[in-house]
N, C-alpha and C positions, 0 to 999 in steps of 0.2 A: 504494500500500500504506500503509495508517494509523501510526503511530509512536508510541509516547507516551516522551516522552524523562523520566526522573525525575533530579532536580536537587537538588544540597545547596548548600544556600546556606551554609556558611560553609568550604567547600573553598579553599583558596590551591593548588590541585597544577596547575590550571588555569589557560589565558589565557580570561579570560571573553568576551572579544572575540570570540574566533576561533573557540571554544563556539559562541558566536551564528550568528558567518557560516556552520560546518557545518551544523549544528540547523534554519537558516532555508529553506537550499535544498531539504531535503525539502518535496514538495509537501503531504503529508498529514501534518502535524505537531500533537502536542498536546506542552506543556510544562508538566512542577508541580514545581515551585521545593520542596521539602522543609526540613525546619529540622533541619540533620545533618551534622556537620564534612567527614565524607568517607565514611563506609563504609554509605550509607544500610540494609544490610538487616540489620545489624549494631546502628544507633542509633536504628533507625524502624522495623520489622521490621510490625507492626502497620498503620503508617499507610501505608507500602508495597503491604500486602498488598491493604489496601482501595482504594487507588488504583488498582492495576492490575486488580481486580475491578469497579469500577465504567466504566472505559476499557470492558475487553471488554463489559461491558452494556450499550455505547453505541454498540457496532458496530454 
């Protein structure tokens, strides 16, 4: 089953390590790093939307 994990890259709420090691073991993984303290749909609501529309267009 495909994934697409959205990520804010200036969160501290996280062990980014251990992000990873969850994240990685899915077999069908897409990851996009976003530029958003923590609440991405909140600080990115835009760049979100078009993320996740461009993913399903890729199915």
């Amino acid at each position: 089953m495909p994934v697409l994990a959205l990520l804010s890259s200036g969160t501290f709420l996280n062990d980014p390590e251990r992000t990873r090691r969850v994240l990685y073991a899915l077999p069908d993984l897409e990851v996009l790093l976003l530029d958003a303290h923590h609440w991405i749909p909140t600080e990115r609501p835009k760049e979100m939307r078009e993320a996740i529309e461009q993913w399903c267009l890729a199915l």
